[in-house]
N, C-alpha and C positions, 0 to 999 in steps of 0.2 A: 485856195488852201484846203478848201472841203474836199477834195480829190485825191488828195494823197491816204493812203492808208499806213500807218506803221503797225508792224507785227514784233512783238516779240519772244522770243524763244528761250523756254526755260530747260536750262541744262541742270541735269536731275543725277544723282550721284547713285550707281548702283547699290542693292542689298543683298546681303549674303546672311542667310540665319543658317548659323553653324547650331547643329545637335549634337549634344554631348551624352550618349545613351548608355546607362548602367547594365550591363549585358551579365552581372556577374549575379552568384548566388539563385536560390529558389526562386524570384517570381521573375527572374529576368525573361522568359517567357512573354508574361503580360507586359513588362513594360518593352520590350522588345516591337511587340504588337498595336501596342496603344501607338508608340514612338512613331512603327508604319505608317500609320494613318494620319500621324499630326502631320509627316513631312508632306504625304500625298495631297491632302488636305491645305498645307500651305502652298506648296507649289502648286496647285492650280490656281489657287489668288496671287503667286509671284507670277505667272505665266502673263497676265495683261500686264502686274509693270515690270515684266522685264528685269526682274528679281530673281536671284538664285538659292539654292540649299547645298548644304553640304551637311552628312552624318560621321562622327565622329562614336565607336565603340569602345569600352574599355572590359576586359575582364582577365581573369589568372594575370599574370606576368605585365603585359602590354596594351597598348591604346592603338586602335589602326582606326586611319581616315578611310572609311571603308564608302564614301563617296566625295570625291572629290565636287567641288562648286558646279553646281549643274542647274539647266534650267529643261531638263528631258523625263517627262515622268514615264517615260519607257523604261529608262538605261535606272530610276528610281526604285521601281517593282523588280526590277532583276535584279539589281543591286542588293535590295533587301529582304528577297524570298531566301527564307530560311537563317538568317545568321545565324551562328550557335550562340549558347547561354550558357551562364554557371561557372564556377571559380572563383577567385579572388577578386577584390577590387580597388586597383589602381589607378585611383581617383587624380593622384597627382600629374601621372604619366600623360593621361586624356588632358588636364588643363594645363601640361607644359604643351601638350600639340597644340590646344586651340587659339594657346597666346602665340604658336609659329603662324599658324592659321590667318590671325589676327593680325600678324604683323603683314606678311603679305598683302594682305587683303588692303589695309592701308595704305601701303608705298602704290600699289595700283587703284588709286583714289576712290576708293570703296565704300560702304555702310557697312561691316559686320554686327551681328547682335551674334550673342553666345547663351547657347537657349541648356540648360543640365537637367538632366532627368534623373536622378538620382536617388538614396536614400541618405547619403552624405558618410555610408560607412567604407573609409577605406582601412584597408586590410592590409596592403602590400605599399611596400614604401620605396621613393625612388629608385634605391637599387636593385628594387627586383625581389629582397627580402620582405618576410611578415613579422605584423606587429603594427598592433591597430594605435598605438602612441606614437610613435614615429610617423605613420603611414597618413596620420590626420594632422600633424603637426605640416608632414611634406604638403599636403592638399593644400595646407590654410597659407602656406611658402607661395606656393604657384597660383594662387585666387589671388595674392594681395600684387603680383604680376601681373594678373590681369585687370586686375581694375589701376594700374599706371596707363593701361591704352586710353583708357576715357570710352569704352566701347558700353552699349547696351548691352545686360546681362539679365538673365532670367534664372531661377534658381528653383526647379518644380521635385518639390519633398515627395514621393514616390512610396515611403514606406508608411508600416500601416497605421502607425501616431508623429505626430511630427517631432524631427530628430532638433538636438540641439547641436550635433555634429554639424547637421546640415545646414542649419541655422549659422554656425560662425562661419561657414565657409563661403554662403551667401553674403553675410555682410563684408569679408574678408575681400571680395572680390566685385564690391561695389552691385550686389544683382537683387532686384526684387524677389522676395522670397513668398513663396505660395505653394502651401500643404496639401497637396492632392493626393491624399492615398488609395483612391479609386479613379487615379488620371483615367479618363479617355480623351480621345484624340480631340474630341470638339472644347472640352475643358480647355485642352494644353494652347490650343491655338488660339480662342477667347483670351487665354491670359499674356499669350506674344503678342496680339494684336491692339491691345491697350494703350 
């Protein structure tokens, strides 16, 4: 019986850390650039397990998956040299993508985390109109959607004192809330990897 060895193999369920990145208004520059570095920065630690990212923008009008689920930190740096910044921000629009995102991502037996970099001020409300009452009322509609997934969530406050906007919308959507108004990239990824 000493001769027989068994082995067994753990079948390990992929992750996808979706970036939700506030492209809009004055310092979307830095958080644009911080953002860069968090994803680079994570994808090289998804790359041994076989982990993927995907970045999600939002600013004026609309939210574009401006990288779809990738595990290529080539097609990464291309993807995200130079986005533009500044505009409005349609906070809701970005987290009705991430719950599309999200849903996918589960029917193909997935791990999603939904990572927001944000200051939690939206401006621009589902339909494309402004008006920051509406516009945060829509955002706090589409968090409380997202946390029905049961997915990890992260919620990183971006502006320069911590917002209470940001605050309900993190709780609103089930996601750990963490005030970084001088994120850089090694912060953000310290606090996803927790």
């Amino acid at each position: 019986s000493e001769d027989f060895r068994i082995y067994k193999r753990k079948s390990r369920q992929l992750s996808t850390t979706i970036f939700l990145v506030d492209a809009s208004g004055s310092s979307a520059a830095n958080r644009l650039g911080e953002a860069k570095g968090a994803v680079e920065l994570l994808l090289a630690q998804c790359y041994i397990r076989r982990d993927k990212v995907a970045v999600i923008t939002f600013r004026n009008k609309s939210s574009d998956l401006v990288l779809p689920p990738t595990r290529s930190l080539v097609k990464v740096k291309k993807t995200l040299a130079g986005l533009p910044g500044g505009g409005g921000t349609p906070l809701s629009a970005a987290l009705d993508d991430c719950k599309n995102l999200i849903d996918l991502l589960l029917k193909d037996n997935q791990t999603p985390v939904a990572v927001v970099l944000s200051d939690g001020g939206a401006n621009i409300c589902r339909d494309g109109k402004g008006g920051r009452v509406q516009a945060h009322a829509d955002a706090l509609d589409s968090a409380k959607q997202i946390k029905t997934l049961g997915t990890k969530c992260i919620f990183i406050d971006t502006g320069v004192i911590s917002s209470d906007k940001a605050i309900s919308i993190a709780s609103s959507m089930g996601a750990k809330y963490f005030a970084l108004p001088r994120a850089n990239s090694y912060k953000i990824i310290d606090k996803i990897t927790q």
